[in-house]
N, C-alpha and C positions, 0 to 999 in steps of 0.2 A: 221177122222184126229187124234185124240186124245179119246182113249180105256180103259178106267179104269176098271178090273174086280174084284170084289170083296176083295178089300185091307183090310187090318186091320193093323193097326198103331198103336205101343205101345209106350208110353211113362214112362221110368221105367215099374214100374209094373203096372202102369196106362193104359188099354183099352181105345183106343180114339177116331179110327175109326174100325166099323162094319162091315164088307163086305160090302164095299164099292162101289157101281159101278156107270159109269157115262160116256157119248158117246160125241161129240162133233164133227159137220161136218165143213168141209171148209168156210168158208164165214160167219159163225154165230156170235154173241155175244151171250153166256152162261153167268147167272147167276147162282154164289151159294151163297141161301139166308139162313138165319138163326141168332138166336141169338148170342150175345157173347158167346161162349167157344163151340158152337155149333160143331165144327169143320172141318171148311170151309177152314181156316189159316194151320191147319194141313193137308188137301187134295190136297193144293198147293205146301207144301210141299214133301210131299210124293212125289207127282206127277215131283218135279223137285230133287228127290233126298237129300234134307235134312234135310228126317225124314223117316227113315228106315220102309220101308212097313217090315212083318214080314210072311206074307200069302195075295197071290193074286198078280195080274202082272198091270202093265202099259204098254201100245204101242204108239209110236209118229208117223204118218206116215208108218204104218208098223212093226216099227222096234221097238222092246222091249226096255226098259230104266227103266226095274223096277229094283231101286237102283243102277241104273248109278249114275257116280260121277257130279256134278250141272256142272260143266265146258264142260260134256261132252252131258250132254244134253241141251246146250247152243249151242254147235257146230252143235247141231241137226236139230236147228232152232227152238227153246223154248225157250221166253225168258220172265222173271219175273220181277215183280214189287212188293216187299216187304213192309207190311204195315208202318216200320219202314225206308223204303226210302233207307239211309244209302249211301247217298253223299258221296262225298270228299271233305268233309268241308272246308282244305286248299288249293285246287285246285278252278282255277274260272269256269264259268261255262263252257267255249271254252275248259277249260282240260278235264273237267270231261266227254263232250261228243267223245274228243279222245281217251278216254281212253276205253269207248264203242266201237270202229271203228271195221267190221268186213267186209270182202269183201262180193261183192253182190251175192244173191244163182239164180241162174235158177229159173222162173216162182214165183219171191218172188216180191214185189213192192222196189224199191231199196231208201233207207231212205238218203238223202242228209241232209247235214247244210242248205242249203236256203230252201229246203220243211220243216225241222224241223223247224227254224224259223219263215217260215209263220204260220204252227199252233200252235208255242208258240210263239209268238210276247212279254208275257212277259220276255222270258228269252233271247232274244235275245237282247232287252234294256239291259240287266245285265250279261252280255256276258262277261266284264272284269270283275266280281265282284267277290268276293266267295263265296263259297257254301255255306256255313254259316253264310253268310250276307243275304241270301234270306228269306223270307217268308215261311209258313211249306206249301203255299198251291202252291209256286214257286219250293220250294223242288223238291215236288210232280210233276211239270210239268218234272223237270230237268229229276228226275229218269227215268221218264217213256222215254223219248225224246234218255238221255242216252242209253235205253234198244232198241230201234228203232233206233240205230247205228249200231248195231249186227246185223240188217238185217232181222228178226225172219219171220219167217212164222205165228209164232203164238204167243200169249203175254197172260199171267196171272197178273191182276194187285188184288192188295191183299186191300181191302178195299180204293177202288182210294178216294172214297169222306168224309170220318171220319178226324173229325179233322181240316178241312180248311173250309174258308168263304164262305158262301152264293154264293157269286157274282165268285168264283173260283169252286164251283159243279158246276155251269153253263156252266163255258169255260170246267170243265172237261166232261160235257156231249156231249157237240159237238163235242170234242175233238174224243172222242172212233166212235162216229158217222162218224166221218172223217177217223177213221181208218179203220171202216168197208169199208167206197167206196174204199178206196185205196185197197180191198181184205184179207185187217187182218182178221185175227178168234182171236177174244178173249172171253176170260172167265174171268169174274168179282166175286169178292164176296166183298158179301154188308150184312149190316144191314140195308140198307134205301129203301125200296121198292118204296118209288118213283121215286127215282135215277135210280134204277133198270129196271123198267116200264119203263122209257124212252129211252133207250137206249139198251137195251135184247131183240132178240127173244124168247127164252127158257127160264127157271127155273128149278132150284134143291132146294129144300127147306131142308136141315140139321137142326137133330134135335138131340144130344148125338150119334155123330158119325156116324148116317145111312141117307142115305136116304129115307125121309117121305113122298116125291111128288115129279111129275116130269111133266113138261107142259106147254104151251106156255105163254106166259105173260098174253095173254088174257083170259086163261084158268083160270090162278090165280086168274087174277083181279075178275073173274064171283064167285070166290069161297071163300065163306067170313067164311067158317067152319076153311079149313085149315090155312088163312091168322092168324084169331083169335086164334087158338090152340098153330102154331110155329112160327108167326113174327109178334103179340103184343106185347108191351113193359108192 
């Protein structure tokens, strides 16, 4: 479904990603694991166009989108969650998910307000509220909720559990869980390998821009060399 062959990503004169490459089938949840500055954040980017791959392609479905413009690999049926969220603080939250709204694709799960609602029940209490009256770990629901208005086929959320409480990784683990039965493919990137483990088939372990391992969660967990090398703290 999603083909990444060998990107390299510069920033300025800064090299950031390596030949890059990375596969992703229908139906999966993908993990890319790694430390801060590893660059997991910039593979998301690339991958939705805004961070200039410079050498190497991306394919969604088929169809090329390497340094397609983000709008237009949104139309694609790619849709992101950025670790910075980036709400509409003065919209409440009933705007901000119209402002998402995209008609439904052929053979896609079709994302309504009352199915949003029921697996955000917290934002649906705070439905007249704004965006910037929420919580960072409600934020977080909103974005992603927002992004599943568009209709996507497939969803990258960019560090879903950094940053918010306890008791809201939780709802955000069921959450992607839910999104798997519903038929999403998503791709995760995490620092938190247990959040990870729960919720991943797969793994990519990023380490200075390359990839250093590739294998199923279970494969990981068995492998306490590479755990200890690129995701101790």
């Amino acid at each position: 479904m999603l083909e990444v062959k060998g990107i390299n990503t510069f920033y300025g004169g800064a090299h950031i990603l390596r030949d890059l490459s990375l596969t992703v089938n229908a139906g999966e949840v993908v993990a890319l694991l790694g430390r801060n500055g590893a660059g997991k954040s910039t593979t998301m980017k690339s991958i939705m166009g805004l961070a200039r791959v410079k050498k190497g392609s991306v394919s969604f479905n088929g169809q090329t989108i390497t340094n397609a413009r983000p709008h237009a690999v949104c139309r694609q049926g790619l849709g992101y969650v950025p670790e910075d969220r980036r709400i509409f603080t003065d919209l409440t939250v009933a705007e901000n998910l119209e402002v998402g709204r995209r008609p439904a694709r052929d053979g896609v799960p079709e994302w309504t307000l009352e199915k949003l609602y029921e697996i955000f029940p917290n934002i649906e209490e705070r439905r007249g509220n704004l965006g910037g009256q929420l919580s960072g770990g409600e934020q977080q629901m909103l974005t992603i909720a927002r992004t599943l208005m568009g209709n996507p086929s497939m969803i990258l959320l960019d560090e879903p559990s950094e940053g918010i409480a306890p008791v809201i990784v939780e709802q955000m683990a069921f959450t992607i869980q839910r999104l798997k039965q519903e038929g999403l493919t998503v791709v995760i990137s995490e620092q938190n390998l247990h959040f990870a483990n729960y919720v991943s088939d797969r793994a990519y372990v990023i380490e200075k821009g390359e990839i250093r391992y590739q294998g199923t969660m279970t494969e990981l967990q068995a492998d306490t060399e590479v755990r200890e090398k690129y995701l101790a703290l």
